[in-house]
Steps between C-alpha positions, in 0.01 A plus 500: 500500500311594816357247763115450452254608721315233663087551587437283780165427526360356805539661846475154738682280626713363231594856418527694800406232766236757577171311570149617725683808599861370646761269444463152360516184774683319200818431400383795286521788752694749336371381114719341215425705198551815709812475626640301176429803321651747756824280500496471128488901456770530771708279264397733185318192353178733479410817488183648641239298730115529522270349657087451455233374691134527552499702785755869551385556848737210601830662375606676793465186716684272209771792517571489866498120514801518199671734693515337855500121349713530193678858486623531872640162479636466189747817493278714430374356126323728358122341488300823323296475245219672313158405542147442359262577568578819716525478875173628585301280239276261659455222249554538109535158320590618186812695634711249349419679144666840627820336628530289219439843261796650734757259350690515174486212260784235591417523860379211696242418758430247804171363530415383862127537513211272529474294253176597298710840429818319356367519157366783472774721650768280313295588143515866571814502585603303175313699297678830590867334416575392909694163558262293781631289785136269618536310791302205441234371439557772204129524356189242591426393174692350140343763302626809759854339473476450123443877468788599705708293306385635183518877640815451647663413156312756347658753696823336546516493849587222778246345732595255739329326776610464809527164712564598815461217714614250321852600615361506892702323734168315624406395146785393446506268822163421400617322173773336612300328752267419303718296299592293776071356551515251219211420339154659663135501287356790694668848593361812628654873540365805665612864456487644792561888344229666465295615166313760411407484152 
């Protein structure tokens, strides 16, 4: 049986650590589900890689920063990939539905998007036989999720959600210090990342 091919949709900074035209300043600089997927194809564990975004026009910068960031330093791993929309579009928000069309059923997508798009994307995706990897929150509302759900059985494919920091070192710091201050009646957190949706 041949590897799947693997949509990743998203261009940013969780995928290609790509973010207002250069490299993340997070721990994030070179991506996560980028270079995952390059390592996995190295290993054979996939086949072909795609990615989609809003906006083509950025490709050739995304390409260079894989290149000098993950490529040059990590013998040479090979960090192509096709693309949607085309390099010279400007901004087409339903390009998603192309590279999604461009897969056979039994493939699988990444969603790393705002989150108003996760359902949306994930339900088209469903719908045309694709497993779907969500990072979370997956959808906004019970109903969005409750579709999903029924879709994905439906169709018989896998959709998973994806909990990213809960495995962060600094979360994880977090809660075990948080054990330690006993007993408290009033507690306040701020999220310093930002939000755009």
């Amino acid at each position: 049986m041949a590897p799947l091919n693997v949509l990743m949709v998203g261009t940013g900074e969780y995928t290609t650590g790509f973010v207002d035209g250069g490299m993340s300043g997070s721990d994030k600089r070179v991506g996560v589900v980028g270079l995952t997927l390059f390592d996995l194809r190295r290993r054979g564990k996939v086949g072909k890689l795609s990615m989609v975004g809003t906006s083509g026009n950025k490709y050739p910068a995304i390409r260079e920063h894989l290149q000098k960031n993950i490529s040059s330093v990590y013998n040479n791993l090979d960090v192509s990939f096709n693309s949607f929309p085309s390099d010279t579009t400007t901004r087409d928000a339903d390009s998603y539905k192309a590279a999604v069309d461009a897969l056979s059923p039994g493939d699988a997508i990444t969603i790393f998007t705002p989150d108003s798009t996760h359902y949306p994307i994930a339900l088209y995706a469903i719908k045309c036989d694709i497993h779907v990897l969500i990072t979370k929150p997956a959808v906004k509302l019970l109903s969005e999720h409750q579709e999903l759900l029924r879709e994905a059985r439906k169709h018989n494919v896998f959709v998973f959600i994806e909990h990213h920091k809960r495995f962060d070192p600094a979360y994880a710091d977090a809660r075990a210090r948080a054990k330690t201050l006993g007993n408290f009646n009033y507690f306040y957190s701020y999220m310093s990342q930002p939000n755009s949706s």
